[in-house]
C-alpha positions as CSV (number, residue, x, y, z in Angstrom):
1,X,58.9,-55.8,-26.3
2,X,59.3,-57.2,-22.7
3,X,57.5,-59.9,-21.6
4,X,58.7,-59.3,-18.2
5,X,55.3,-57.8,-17.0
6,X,52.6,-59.7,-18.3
7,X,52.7,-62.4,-16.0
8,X,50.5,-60.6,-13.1
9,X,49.4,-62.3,-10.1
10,X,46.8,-65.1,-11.1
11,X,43.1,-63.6,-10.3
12,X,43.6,-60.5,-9.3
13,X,41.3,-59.5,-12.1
14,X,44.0,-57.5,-14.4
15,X,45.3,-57.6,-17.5
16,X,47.6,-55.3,-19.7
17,X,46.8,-54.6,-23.5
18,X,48.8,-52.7,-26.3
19,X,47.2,-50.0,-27.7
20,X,47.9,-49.5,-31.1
21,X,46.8,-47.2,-33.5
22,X,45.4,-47.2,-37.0
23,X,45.8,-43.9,-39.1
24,X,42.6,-43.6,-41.3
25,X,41.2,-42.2,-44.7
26,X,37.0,-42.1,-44.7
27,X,35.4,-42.0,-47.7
28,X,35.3,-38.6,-47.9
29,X,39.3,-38.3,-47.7
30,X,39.3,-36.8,-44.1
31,X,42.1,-38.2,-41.8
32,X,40.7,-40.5,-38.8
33,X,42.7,-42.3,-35.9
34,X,41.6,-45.4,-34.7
35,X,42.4,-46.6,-30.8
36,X,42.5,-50.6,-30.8
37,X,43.9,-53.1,-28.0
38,X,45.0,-56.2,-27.3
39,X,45.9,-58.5,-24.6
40,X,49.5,-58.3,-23.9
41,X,49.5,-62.0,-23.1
42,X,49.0,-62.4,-26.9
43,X,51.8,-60.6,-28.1
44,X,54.8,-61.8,-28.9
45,X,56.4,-58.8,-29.8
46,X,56.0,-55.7,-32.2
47,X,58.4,-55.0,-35.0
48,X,58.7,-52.5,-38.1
49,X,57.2,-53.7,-41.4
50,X,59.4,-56.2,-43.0
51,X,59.7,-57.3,-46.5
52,X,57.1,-59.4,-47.4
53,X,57.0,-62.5,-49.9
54,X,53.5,-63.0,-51.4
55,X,51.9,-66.3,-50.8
56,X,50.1,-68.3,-54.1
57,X,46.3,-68.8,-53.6
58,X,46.3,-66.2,-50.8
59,X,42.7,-67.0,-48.8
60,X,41.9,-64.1,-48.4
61,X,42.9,-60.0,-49.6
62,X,43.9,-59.0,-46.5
63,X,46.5,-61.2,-46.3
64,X,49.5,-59.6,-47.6
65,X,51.7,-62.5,-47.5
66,X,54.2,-64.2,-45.3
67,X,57.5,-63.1,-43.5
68,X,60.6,-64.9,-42.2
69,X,61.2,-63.8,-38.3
70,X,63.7,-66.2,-36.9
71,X,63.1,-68.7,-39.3
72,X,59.9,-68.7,-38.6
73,X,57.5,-67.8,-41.4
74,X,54.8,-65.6,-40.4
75,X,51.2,-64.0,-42.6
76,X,50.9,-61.0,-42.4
77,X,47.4,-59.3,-42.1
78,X,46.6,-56.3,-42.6
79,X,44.5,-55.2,-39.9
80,X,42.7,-52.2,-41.7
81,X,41.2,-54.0,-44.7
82,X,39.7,-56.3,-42.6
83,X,37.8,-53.9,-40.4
84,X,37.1,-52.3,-43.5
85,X,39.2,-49.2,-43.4
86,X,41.6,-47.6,-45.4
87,X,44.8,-46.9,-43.4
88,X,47.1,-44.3,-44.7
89,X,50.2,-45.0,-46.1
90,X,53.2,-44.2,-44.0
91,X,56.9,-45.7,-43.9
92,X,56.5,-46.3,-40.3
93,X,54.3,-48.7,-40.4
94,X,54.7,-51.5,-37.3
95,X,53.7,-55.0,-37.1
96,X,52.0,-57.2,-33.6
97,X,53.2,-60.5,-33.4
98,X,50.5,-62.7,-31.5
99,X,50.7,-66.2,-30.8
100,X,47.1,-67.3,-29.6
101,X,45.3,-70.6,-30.5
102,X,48.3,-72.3,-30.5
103,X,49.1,-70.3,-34.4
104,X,51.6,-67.1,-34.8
105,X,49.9,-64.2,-36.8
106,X,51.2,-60.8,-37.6
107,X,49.2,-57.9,-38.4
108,X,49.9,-54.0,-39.6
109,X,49.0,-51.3,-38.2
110,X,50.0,-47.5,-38.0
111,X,51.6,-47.7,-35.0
112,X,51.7,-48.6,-31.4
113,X,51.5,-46.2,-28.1
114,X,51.8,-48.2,-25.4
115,X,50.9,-50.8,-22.2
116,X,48.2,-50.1,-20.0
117,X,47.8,-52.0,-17.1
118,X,44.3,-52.1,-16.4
119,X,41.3,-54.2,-14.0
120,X,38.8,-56.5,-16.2
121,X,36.0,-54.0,-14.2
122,X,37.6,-50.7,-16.5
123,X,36.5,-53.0,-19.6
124,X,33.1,-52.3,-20.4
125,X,31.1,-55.2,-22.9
126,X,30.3,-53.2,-26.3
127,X,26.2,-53.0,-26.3
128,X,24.2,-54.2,-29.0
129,X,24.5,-51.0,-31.3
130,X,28.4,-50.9,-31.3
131,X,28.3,-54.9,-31.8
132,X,26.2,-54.0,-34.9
133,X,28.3,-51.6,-36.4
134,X,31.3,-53.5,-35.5
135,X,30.1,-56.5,-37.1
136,X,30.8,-58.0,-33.6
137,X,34.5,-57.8,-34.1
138,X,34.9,-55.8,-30.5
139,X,34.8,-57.8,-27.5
140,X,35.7,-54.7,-24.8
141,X,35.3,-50.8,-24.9
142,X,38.1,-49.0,-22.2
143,X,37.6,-45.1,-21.7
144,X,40.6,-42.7,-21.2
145,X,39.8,-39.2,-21.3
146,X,40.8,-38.2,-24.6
147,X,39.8,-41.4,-26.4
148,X,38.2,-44.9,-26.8
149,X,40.1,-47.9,-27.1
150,X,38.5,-50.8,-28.9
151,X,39.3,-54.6,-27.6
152,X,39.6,-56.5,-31.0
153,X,38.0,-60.2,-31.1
154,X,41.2,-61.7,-32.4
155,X,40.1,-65.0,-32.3
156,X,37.2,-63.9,-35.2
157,X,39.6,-62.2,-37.2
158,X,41.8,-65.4,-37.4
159,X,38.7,-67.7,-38.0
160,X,37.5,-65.6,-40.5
161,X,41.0,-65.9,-42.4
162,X,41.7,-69.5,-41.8
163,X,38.2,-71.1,-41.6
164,X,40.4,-74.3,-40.8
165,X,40.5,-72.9,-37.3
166,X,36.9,-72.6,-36.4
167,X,35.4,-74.6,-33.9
168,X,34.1,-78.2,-35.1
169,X,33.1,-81.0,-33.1
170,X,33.8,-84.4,-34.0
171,X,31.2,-86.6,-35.5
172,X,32.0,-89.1,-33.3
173,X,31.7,-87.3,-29.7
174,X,27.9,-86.3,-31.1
175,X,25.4,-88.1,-28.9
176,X,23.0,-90.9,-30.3
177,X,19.2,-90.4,-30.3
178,X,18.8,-93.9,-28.7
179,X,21.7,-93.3,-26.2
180,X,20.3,-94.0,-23.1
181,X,20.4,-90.7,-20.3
182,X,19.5,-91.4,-17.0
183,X,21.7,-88.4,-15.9
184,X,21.5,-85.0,-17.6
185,X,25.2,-83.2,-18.0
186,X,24.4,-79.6,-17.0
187,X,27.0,-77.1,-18.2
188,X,27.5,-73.5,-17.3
189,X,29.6,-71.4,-20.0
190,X,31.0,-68.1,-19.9
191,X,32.2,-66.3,-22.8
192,X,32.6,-62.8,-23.9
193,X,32.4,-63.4,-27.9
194,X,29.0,-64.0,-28.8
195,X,29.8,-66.3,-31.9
196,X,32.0,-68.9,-29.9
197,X,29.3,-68.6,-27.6
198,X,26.4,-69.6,-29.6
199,X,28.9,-71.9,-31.6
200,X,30.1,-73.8,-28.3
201,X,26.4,-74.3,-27.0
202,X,25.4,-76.0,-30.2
203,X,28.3,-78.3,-30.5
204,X,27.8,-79.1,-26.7
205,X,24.3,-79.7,-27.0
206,X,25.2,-82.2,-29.7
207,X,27.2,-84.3,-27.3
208,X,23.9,-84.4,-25.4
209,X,24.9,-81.7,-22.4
210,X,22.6,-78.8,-21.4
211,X,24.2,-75.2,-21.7
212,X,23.5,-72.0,-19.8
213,X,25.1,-69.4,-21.6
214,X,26.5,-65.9,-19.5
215,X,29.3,-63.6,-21.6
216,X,31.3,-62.8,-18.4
217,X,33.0,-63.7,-15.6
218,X,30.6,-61.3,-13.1
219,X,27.4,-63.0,-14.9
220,X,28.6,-66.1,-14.3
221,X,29.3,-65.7,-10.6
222,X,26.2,-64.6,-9.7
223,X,24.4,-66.8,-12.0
224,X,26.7,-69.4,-9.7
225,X,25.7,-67.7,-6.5
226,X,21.7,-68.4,-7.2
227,X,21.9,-71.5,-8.1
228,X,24.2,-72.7,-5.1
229,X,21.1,-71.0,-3.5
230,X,18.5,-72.7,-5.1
231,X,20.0,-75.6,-3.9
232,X,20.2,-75.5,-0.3
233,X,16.6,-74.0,0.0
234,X,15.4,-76.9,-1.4
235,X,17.8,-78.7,0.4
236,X,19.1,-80.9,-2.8
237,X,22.8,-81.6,-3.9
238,X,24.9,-78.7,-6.4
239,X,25.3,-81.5,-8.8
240,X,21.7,-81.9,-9.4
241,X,21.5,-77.9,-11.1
242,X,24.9,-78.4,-12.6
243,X,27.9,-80.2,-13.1
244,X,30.9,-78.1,-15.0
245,X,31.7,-74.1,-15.4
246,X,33.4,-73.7,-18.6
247,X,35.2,-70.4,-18.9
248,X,36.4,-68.4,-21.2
249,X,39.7,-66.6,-19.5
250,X,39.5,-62.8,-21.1
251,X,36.2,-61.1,-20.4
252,X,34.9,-57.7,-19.4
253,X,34.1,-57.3,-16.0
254,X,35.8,-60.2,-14.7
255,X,38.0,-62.5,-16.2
256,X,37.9,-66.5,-16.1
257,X,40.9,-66.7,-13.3
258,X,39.4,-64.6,-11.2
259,X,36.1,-66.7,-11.7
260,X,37.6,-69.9,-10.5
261,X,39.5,-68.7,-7.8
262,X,36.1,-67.3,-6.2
263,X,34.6,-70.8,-7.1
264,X,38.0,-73.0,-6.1
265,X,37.3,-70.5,-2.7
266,X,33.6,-71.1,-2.0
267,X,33.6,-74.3,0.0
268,X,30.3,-75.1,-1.8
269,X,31.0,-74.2,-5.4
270,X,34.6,-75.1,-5.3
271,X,33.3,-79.0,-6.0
272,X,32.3,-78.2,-9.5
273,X,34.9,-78.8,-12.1
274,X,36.0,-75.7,-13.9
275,X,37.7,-76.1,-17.3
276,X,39.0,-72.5,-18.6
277,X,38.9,-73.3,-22.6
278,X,40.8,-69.8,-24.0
279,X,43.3,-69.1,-27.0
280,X,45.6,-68.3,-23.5
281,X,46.1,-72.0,-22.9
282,X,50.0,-71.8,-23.7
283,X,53.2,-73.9,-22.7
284,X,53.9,-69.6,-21.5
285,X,50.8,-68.8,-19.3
286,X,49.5,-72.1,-18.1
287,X,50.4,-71.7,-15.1
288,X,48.3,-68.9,-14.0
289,X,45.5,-71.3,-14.7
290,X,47.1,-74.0,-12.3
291,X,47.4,-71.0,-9.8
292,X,43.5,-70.7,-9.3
293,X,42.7,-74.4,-9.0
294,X,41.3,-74.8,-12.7
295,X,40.7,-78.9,-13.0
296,X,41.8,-78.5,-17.0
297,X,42.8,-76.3,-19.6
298,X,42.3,-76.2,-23.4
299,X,43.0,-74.0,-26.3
300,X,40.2,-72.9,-28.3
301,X,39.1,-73.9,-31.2
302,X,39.3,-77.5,-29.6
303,X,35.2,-78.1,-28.6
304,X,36.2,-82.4,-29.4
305,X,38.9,-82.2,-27.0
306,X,36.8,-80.0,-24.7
307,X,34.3,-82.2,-24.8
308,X,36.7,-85.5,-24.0
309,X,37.5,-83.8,-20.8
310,X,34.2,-82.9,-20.0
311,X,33.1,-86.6,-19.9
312,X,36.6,-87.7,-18.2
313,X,36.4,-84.9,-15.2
314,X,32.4,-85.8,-14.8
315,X,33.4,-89.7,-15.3
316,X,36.3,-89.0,-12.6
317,X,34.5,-86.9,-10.1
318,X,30.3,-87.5,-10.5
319,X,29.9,-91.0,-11.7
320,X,28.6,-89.8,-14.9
321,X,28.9,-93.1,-17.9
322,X,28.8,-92.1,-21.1
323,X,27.7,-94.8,-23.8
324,X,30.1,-93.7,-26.0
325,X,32.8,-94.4,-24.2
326,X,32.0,-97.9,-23.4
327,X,32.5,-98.9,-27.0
């Protein structure tokens, strides 16, 4: 697959995805096709099923095993089993290569249509019902006229299968109860996925910050927008409401480069350190975060490193001490 066209324009508020396809069997026997996507810019490429070695103490059963590709070696997951379907078996089976979180994965599916380029404001955020039945594995609907393509939370899938990838925060960034605050750390996040949500708020609030949570990029503009407004009717300084935006980069509505361009552009919000904190934070795309002013970038699952920079940027730019550091 070419990589020639994922590299859009930085903050123009598009993205492409693969579709991809997965031929089902309900319980009943009838034949189903599932529509799924993913962000292009996770893709490495998309090849036909290989041979496949089993691995010993495989973690989990939807692991099939591992692959060589360019000496590289490479699990292979099958996608169906873990969204709890059973895909019909065919000889054409293909296989998407993604590299995200700084780890390559492979999964199996039935096969692959094609690239749609699309705006972040055709990605609608699943509501609460289609988060329950999808066990919160969707992060984004997108409606064509014949069918519904489902954004898969990737990063869940891989946590769930290597829980040595989920977030964890360092025991020694946590903050002590007799640290001394004379400054609250205010943080704004934004974040489509509503477990690295809840999971980065509590490992932030251990460092001793205080999170606002929104879950996407359009949320957390205006939620920007009213404080910025808050502040000059009471005629106080942006620093006093908050002090960081931490973004996620793919989200519904608006994505996190779009975000910080409009706050990099706002001659009153543009002071506030944004740190986008994605699994898009590659040697490959890192650039289109330099493009819209972001102050840092960091791979998920990293919340000890994210939190590091956090006090560095506030250290550099407020004046903010943090006891910890000092020793």
């Amino acid at each position: 697959m070419s990589q020639t066209n994922i590299l859009l324009e930085s903050g123009t508020n598009e993205l492409e995805i693969v579709e991809f396809y997965i031929d089902e069997v309900d319980e009943h026997g009838n034949p189903y096709t599932g529509y799924y996507g993913v962000n292009v810019a996770k893709v490495l490429e998309i090849i036909r099923k290989p041979e496949v070695t089993a691995m010993p103490n495989q973690p989990h059963p939807c692991v099939l095993g591992a692959f060589n590709l360019r000496s590289r070696i490479i699990p292979l997951v099958d996608l169906s089993q873990w969204l709890g379907k059973r895909m019909r078996e065919s000889g054409a089976h293909k296989v998407v290569v993604t590299e995200f979180n700084n780890v390559t994965n492979a999964f199996l599916v039935s096969g692959v249509n094609r690239i749609h380029r699309l705006s972040w404001t055709q990605v609608e955020p699943p509501d609460r019902n289609l988060s329950a039945y999808t066990g919160s594995s969707i992060t984004g609907v997108v409606k064509f006229d014949d069918r519904i393509v489902l954004l898969l939370d990737m990063e869940r899938i891989i946590a769930d299968l290597n829980p040595n990838l989920a977030f964890r925060l360092d025991k020694s960034e946590e903050a002590r109860e007799d640290e001394p605050r004379e400054r609250v750390v205010r943080v704004l996040i934004s974040d489509d996925s509503s477990m690295i949500r809840r999971t980065l708020s509590r490992g932030l609030e251990k460092v001793g910050f205080e999170v606002e949570q929104t879950d996407n990029g359009k949320d957390a503009w205006d939620r920007l927008l009213a404080i910025k407004a808050q502040a000059e009717s009471e005629g106080r300084p942006l620093t006093d409401l908050l002090n960081i935006v931490v973004s996620d980069i793919e989200m519904p509505i608006m994505d996190g480069h779009n975000l910080c361009k409009r706050i990099k552009d706002d001659p009153v919000l543009g002071k506030l350190p944004v740190i986008l904190f994605s699994s898009l934070i590659t040697d490959r795309l890192r650039h289109k975060g330099d493009a819209v002013g972001a102050d840092d970038q960091i791979s998920k699952p990293d919340i000890t490193n994210l939190a590091r920079r956090i006090k560095n940027l506030l250290g550099e730019r407020q004046g903010f001490s943090f006891a910890a550091d000092a020793g």
